[in-house]
N, C-alpha and C positions, 0 to 999 in steps of 0.2 A: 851244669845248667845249660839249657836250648838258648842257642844266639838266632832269633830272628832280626829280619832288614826293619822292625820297628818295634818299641814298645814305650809305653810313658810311665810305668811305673816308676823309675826314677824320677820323672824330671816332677810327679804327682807330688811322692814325698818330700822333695825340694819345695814346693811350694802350696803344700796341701794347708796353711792356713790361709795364707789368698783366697785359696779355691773356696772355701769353707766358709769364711766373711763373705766373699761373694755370695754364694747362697742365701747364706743367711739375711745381707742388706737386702735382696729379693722378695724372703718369705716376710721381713717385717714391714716390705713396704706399702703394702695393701693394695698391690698391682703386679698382677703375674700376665699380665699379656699388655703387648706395647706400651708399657709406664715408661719409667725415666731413663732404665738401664737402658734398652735400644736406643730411645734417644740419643741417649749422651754418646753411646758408643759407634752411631749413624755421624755424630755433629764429628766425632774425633777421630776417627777412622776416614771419615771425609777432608778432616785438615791434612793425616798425615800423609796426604796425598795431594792437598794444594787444590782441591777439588769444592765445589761450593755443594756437593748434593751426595747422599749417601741413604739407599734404602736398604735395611735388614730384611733378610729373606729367607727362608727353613732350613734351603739345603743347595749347594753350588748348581745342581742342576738346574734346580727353579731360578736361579740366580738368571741362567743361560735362559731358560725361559723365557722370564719376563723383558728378560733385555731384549730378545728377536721381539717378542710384542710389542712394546714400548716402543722400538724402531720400524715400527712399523712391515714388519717380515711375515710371509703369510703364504697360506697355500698359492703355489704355482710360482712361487719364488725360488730361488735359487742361491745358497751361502756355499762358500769357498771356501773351505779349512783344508787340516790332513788329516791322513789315517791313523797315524803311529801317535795314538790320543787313546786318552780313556773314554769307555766309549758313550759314556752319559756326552763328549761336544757334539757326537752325535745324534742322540738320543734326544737331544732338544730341537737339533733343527727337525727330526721329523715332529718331532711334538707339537708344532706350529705349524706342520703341514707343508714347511717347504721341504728342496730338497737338497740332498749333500751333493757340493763336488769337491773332489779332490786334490790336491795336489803333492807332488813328490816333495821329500824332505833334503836334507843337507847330508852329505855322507858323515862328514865331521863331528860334526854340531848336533845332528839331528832335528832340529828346526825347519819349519817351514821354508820351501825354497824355493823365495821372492820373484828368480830369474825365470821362473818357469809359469808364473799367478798371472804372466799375463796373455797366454797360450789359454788358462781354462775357461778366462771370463767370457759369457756369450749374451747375449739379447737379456735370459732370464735372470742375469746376476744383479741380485740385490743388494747382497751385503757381505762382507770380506771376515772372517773369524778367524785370525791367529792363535795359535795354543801357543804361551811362553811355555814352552817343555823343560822337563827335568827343574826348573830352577834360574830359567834365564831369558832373556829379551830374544825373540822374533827381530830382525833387522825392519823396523816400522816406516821407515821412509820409505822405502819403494809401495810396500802397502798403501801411506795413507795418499802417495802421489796415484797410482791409478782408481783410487777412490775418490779422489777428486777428479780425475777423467771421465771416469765414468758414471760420477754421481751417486757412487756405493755408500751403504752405510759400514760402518768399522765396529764390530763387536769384541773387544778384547778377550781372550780366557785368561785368568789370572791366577788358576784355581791353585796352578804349582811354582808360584813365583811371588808370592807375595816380597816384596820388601827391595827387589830386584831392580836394577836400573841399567840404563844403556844411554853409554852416554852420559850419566851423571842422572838420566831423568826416570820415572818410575815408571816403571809398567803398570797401566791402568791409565795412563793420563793423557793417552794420546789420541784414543780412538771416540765415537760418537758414546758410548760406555762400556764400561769394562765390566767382567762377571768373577767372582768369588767365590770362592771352596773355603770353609773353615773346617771340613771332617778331620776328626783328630789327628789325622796322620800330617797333617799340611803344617809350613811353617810357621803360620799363625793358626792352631788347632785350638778347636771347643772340644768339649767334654761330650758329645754327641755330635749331632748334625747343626748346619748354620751356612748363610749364602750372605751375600750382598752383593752391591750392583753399584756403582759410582758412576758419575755422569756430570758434565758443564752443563751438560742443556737442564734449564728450569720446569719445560713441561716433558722432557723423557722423565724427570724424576718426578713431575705429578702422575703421569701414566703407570709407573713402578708403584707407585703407593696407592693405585686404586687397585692395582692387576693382584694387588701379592693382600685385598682385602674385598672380596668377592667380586671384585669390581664398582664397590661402593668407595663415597669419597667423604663426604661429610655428611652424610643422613644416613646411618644405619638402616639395613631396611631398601636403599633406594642403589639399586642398581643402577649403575651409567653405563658401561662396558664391561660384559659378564667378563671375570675375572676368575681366582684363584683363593683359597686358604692357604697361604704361602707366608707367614707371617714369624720373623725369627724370634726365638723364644727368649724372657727377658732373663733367666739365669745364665741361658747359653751368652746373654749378649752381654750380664755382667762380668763373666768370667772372662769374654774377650777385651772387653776393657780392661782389666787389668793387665794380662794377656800382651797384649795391646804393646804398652810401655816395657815390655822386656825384647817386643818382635826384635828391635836390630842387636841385642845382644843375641838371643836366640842364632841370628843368622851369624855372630861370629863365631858363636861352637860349632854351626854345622862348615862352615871354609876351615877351621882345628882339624875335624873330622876329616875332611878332602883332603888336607894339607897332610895327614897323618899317611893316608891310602898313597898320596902321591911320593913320597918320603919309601916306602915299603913296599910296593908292588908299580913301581915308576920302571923295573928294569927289566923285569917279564919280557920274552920274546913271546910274542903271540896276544899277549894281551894289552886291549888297547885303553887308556883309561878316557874318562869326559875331558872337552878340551872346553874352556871358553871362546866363544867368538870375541874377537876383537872389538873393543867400546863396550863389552858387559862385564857387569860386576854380577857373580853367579853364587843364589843363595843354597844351590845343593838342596833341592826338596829330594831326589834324591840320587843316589851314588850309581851312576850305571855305566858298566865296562862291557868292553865286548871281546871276545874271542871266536876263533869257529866251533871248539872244542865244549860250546855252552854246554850242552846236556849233559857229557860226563862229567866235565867239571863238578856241578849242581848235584849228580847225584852221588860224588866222590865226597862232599864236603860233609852230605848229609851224615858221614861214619864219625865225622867229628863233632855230634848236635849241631852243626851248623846248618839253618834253614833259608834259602835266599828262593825272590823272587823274579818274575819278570816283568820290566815295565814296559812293552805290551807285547804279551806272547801272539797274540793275534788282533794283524792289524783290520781295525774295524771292516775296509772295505769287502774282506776275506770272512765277515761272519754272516751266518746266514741269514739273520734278521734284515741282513743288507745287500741278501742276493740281487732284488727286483732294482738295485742303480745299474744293474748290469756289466760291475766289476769284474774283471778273470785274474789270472794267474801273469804276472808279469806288468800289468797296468802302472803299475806303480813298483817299480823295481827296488828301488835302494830302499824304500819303509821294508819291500817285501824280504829284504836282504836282510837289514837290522833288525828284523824283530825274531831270525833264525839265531843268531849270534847274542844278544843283550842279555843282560842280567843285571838286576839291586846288590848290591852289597848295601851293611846296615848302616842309615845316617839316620842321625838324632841328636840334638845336640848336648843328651844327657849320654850318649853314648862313651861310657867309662873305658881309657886309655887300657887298661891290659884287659877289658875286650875285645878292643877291637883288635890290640895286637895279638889274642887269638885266631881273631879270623883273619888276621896279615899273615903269621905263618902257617897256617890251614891253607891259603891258597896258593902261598908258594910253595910246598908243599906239592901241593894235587897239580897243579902245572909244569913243574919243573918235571914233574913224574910223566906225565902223558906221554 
């Protein structure tokens, strides 16, 4: 049987009657768009973050959308994130018209690298976007301290970190708001696409709820600020409610998972596995090692059906859709470093133990060999 770096089929039929009630309370409830289910899963997904405002949204992207809108982020602006991201963080800030700058990551960690954020901000910096990568907290202090110098707004990405804290405190809960990925691959995953957007402030989350409904608010019909169909769907939103209530178990299979990798390929010369930064507790969205040897490694394993991916073979700056920021070759050295060397190994937190010690001795194996 083929090991890829994700599948849900397991953890489906673990829980395929859940999934199935869910539906079903849906179809009998005489309300397939914003009924109760978003609701309720807006009000509780809002608690379990200690947050007083939570809007449902289609898909992580629009998520990132509407939050640069909502905060007011607009052509001729200027948001701060990094490369070595999936490329929808950037894909939204053009989508609003502003523009991306960059900043170099953590050799270690891989994370945004705080000592260097405040070398890029210039006149046009509006708003600061951290990506929690792989599964763990961005160091937010320094962040939210030169956003208070400079009067920045804070957009969190949350898209691969749900449930994640630093500090003891949760990612999403620090910045002006925070954006959400539920595509099924993510720690807290729906059955299709799904976004959300949390937020303290009371009229960024009135803005979110008019932006993600064509920019209407309570008169159907009456446009206030042209908006969006952006509106998350209420099966996807019952199935995360239940969903929901298992996320911190979910996040302890996926640290079993880590905890299994580290146990078994801890002793590798050459290969370097994820490290936690110090004060995070790291939920492993997912498993990514590095070595220099990536590409033969990857296409050694393939002889044993093993199929692994890369989390990000190309860092955004370097693709062409983003020639005109006027990036080159060396701009950003260590993302352009790490994204020659990384690779996924498979985390899931259905991911069954003499699987994965298939792919534990498959890669020691094809390493020890090289």
């Amino acid at each position: 049987m083929s090991t890829h770096v994700w599948q849900y089929l397991d953890e489906y039929r673990e829980e395929r009657a859940d999934i199935l009630d869910a539906v079903e309370t849906v179809f009998e409830s005489g309300r397939l768009i914003l009924g109760s289910s978003v609701r309720s899963f807006e009000e509780e997904f809002a608690a379990y973050h200690g947050l007083p405002h939570c809007t449902g949204v289609d898909n992580g992207t629009n998520a990132l959308v509407l939050g640069l809108r909502a905060l007011g982020i607009g052509p001729g602006d200027e948001v701060v994130t990094v490369s070595n991201t999936a490329a929808p963080t950037v894909v939204a800030i053009d989508a609003v018209g502003a523009t991306p700058v960059f900043v170099d990551v953590r050799e270690d960690d891989h994370l945004m690298d705080t000592d260097r954020l405040r070398s890029v901000i210039g006149p046009r910096t509006r708003c600061l976007l951290p990506v929690h990568l792989y599964g763990q907290s961005v160091d937010m202090a320094p962040v939210l301290q030169l956003a208070a110098e400079h009067d920045l707004k804070v957009l969190e990405d949350c898209a691969q970190a749900h449930g994640a804290r630093r500090h003891g405190r949760l990612v999403g809960t620090q910045g002006h708001a925070a954006a959400f990925s539920f595509y099924p691959t993510k720690v807290l995953g729906a059955y299709g696409d799904g976004g959300a957007v949390v937020t303290p402030d009371a009229e960024v989350d009135r803005r979110l709820r008019r932006l993600r409904y064509y920019g209407m608010e309570e008169r159907y019909y009456v446009v206030e600020t042209p908006g969006h169909n952006s509106r998350l769907d209420e099966v996807q939103a019952e199935i995360l409610r239940r969903k929901l209530r298992r996320l911190d178990a979910y996040v302890e299979g996926r640290r079993t998972v880590a905890r299994r990798y580290e146990e078994g390929l801890g002793d590798l010369d050459g290969l370097v596995l994820p490290t936690t930064a110090e004060g995070n507790d790291h939920v492993h969205y997912v498993y990514v090692a590095r070595h220099p040897e990536r590409d033969r490694i990857l296409e050694a394993l393939t002889a044993y059906d093993i199929h692994l991916n890369i989390s990000y073979p190309w860092p955004v700056h370097t693709m062409s859709g983003f020639a005109h920021l006027g990036y080159g070759p060396g701009d950003l050295p260590v993302t352009e470093r790490l994204a020659g060397q990384i690779f996924s190994l498979p985390m899931y937190p259905s991911l069954r133990a003499d699987v994965q010690e298939k792919v534990i001795d498959a890669v020691r194996e094809v390493v020890t060999g090289l």
